[in-house]
N, C-alpha and C positions, 0 to 999 in steps of 0.2 A: 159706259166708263165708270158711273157711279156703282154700278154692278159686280164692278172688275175687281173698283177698290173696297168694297163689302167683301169681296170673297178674301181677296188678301189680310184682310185685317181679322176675320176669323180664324184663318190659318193660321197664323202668329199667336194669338190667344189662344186656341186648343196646343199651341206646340209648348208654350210657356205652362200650360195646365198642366202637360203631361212629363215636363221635366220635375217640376215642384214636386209631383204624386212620384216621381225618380228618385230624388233626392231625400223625400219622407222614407223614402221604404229603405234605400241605401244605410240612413240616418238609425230605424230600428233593426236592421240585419245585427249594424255592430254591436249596439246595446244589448242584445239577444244573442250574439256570436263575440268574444271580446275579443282582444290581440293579443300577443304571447305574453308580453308582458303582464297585462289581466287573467292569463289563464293562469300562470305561475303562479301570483298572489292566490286567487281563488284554493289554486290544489292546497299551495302552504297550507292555507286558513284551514281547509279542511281534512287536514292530516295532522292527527294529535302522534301517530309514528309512523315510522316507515321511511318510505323513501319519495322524494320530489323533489322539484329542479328551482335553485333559486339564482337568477343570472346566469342563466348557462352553462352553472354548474350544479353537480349531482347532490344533494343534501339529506345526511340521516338524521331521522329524529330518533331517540335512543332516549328514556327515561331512566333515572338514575338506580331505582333498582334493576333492571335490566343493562347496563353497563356495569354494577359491580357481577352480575349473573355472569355475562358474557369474557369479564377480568379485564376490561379495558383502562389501561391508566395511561396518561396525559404528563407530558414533560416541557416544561418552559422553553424553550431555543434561546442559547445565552450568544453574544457576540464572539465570533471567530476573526481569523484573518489566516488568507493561506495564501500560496501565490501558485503559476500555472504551472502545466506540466508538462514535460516530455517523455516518452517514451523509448526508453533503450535496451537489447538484445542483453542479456547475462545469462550466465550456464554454470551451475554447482561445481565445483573442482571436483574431482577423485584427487583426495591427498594420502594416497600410495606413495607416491614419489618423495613426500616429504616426509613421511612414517622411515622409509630409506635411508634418506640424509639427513636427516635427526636420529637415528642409529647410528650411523656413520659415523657421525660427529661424534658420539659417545663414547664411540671404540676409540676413535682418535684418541681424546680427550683423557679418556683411561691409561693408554701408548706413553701419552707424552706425562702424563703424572708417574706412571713405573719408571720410564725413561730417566726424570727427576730425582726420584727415591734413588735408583739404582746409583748415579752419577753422584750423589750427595755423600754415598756409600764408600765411591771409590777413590772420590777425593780425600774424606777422613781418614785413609788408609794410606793412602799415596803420603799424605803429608803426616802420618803417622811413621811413616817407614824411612821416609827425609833425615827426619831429624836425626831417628839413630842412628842413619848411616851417616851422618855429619857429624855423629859422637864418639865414631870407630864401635859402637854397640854391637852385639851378636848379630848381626843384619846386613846380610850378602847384596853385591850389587845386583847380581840375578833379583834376588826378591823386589829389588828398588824397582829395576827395568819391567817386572813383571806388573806391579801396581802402576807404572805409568801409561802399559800399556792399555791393563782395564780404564782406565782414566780416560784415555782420549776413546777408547771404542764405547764410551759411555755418554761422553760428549758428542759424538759422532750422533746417538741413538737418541739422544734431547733434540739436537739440529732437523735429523727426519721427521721425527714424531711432532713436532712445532711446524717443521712445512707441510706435512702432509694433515694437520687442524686450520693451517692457513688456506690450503685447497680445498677441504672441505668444507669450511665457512665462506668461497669465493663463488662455490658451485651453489649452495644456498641462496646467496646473492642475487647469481643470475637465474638461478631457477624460478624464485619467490619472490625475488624484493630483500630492500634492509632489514625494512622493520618486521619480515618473518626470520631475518636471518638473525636478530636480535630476540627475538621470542626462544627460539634454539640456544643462543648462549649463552644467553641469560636464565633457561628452565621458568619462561614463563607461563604461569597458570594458564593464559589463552591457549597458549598451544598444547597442553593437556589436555584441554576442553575442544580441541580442533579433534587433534591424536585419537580421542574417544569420543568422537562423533558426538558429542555436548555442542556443538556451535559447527557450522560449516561455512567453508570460505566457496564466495561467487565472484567469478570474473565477470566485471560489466567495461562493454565496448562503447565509445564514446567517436562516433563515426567523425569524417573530418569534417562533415559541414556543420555539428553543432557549435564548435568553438566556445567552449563553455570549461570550468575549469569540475572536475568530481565534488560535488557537493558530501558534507559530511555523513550523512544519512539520506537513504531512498527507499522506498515502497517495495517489495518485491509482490508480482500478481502469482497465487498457487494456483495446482492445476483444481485442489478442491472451492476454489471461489473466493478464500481467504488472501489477506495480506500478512506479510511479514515487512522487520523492520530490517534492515542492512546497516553496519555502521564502517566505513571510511579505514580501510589500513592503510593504506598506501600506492604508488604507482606498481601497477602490475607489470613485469618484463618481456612477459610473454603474447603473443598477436594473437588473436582469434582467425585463423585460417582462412574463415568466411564472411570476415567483416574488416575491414582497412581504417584501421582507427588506434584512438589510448586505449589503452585497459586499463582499470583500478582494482584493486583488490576489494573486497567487502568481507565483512561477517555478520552473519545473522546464527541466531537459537536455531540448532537442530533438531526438526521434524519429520514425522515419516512422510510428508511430500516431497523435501527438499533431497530429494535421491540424487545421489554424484553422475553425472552427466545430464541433468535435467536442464531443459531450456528454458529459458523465463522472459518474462519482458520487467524490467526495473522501471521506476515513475521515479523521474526529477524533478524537485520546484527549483521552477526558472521567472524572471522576473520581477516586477515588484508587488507587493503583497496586495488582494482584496480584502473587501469586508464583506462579513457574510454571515452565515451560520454554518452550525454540523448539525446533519439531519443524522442521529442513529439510524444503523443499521437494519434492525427490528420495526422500524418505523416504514420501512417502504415495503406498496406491494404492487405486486405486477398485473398489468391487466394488456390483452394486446400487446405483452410483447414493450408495454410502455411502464415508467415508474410512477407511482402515484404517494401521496401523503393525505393521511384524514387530518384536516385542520380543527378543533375545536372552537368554533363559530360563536356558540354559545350554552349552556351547561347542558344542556339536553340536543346541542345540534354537532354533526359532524360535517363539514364541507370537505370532497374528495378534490383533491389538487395537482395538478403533474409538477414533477419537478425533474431534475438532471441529476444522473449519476456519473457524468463525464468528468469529474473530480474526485474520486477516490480518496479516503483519509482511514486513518487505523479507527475502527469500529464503525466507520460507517462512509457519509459522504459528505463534500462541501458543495455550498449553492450561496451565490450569491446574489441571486436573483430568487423574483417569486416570494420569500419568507425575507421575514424580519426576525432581529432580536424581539424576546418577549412571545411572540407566537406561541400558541397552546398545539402541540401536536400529538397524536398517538403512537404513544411508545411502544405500550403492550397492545395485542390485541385488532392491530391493524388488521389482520387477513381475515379475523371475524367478521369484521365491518362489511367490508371484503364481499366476503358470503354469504351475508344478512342484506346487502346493498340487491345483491343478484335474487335471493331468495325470495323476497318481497316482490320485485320484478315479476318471479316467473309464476308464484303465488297469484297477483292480478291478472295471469292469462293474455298477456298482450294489451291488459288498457292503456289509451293511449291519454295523456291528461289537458290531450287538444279538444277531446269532446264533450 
């Protein structure tokens, strides 16, 4: 029995011995192997440039003569506020039709001014030839009858030429809207600039479940990657065939992408305003298919950052996540980073800075 409990009791002591020499070696593994977090630091410490990873994110070291080398410049992010967007169907007019009935109108217009002269002519005369024949003057009734005839067939010809400017300014109306039918008869410079392709007008469809009223101004997306600005004429008359909804009129600066029957998609801010920043345009670059931004970390470091381009703004984009006002970001020079980021990379031959 005492035998039994000697053997037990050694047991127990070799097993306690041999977790202790477990736990010492466990103990120097990590000292000798550190964790991500200590590999990280490590690389930093021992990388005066290049590239390594601080928090899980990608980090350049770039020395200042080597960033003015590279042309890399840095621009503050000042505070924005923009609000969300939707998305709606527009398509460039061909304004043929109105090139038409703004001729039309001219001709009228011309009509009814002769019409006028002619008629001012024949009353001077009429009432010229009145008098002397109320004075028994050398002046046959014949002549009398004859000036009142041109009179009334003069009258007659002011009456047409005045309705057929009142049908040509109705047909305007419904073709285009008032306020193009006002641009027409008034010889407003917009529609000069329409006329010779200076500015072109877009129908944008405003389907029936947005129930939103045409915002003054909207984004237009080009098929070259560009935006354009669109500003507000008025209710458009006319349906888009293939979409059940308002129409509104727009104009925007005429460019060679904006071609007459061109399809677009237009962007409306809807809702109430964020705060945020504009990231230029020049500042993002793609990797995967994803957008990214070089943050200015600190004078000689770049931190690479995803951000969103699902907000669209003229020259670039809104975010109102992710960046702060103040933020230092690369203006210029992003895609270099870009390729110095990767070059360094492929330069180490696959080391990995877990080893």
């Amino acid at each position: 029995m005492k035998a039994k409990k000697l053997y037990l009791g050694l047991t127990v002591l070799f097993a306690l011995i041999a977790g202790t020499a477990l736990l010492r070696s466990y103990a120097q593994a990590r000292k000798e192997r550190p964790g991500q977090e200590d590999r990280e630091q490590q690389q930093e410490a021992k990388t005066k440039s290049g590239v390594f990873v601080r928090n899980g994110k990608t980090v350049i070291r770039l020395g200042a003569e080597d960033q003015e080398r590279a042309g890399i410049e840095t621009a503050s992010l000042k505070p924005a506020q923009e609000r969300d967007e939707i998305a709606a169907p527009a398509t460039v007019l061909d304004v043929q039709g109105l090139v038409n009935l703004s001729s039309g109108y001219a001709t009228a217009q011309a009509n009814l001014t002769t019409a006028e002269n002619n008629l001012s002519v024949s009353r001077r005369e009429y009432d010229r030839l009145k008098v002397l024949y109320a004075k028994e003057q050398n002046v046959s009734a014949k002549a009398l009858e004859a000036a009142e005839g041109t009179l009334h067939n003069d009258q007659t010809s002011v009456a047409l030429a005045r309705q057929d400017l009142e049908f040509r300014v109705a047909a305007l109306q419904q073709s285009w809207g008032n306020e193009i039918a006002k641009w027409v008869t008034g010889g407003s410079t917009l529609l000069k600039q329409v006329l010779s392709r200076q500015d072109v007008l877009v129908q944008l469809t405003l389907t029936r479940g947005d129930r939103m009223s045409a915002p003054r101004e909207v984004l237009l997306e080009l098929p070259n990657q560009r935006r354009a600005t669109a500003t507000l004429v008025s209710r458009f008359p006319r349906v888009d065939p293939r979409i059940q909804g308002d129409s509104f009129l727009y104009v925007a600066r005429g460019q060679g992408a904006l071609a007459p029957g061109l399809n677009l998609i237009a962007l409306l801010s809807v809702g109430p305003r964020l705060a945020g920043v504009r990231i230029p345009a020049s500042a993002v670059v793609w990797l995967n298919g994803d957008p990214w931004v070089y943050v200015q970390t600190a004078s000689d470091e770049f931190t690479r950052l995803a951000v969103s381009t699902d907000h669209p703004v003229v020259g670039g984009f809104f975010a109102s996540k992710g960046l702060t006002p103040g933020d230092r970001i690369v203006s210029t020079g992003a895609q270099m980073l870009l390729s110095d980021e990767f070059h360094t990379q492929t330069q180490a031959g696959g080391e990995s800075d877990t080893d």
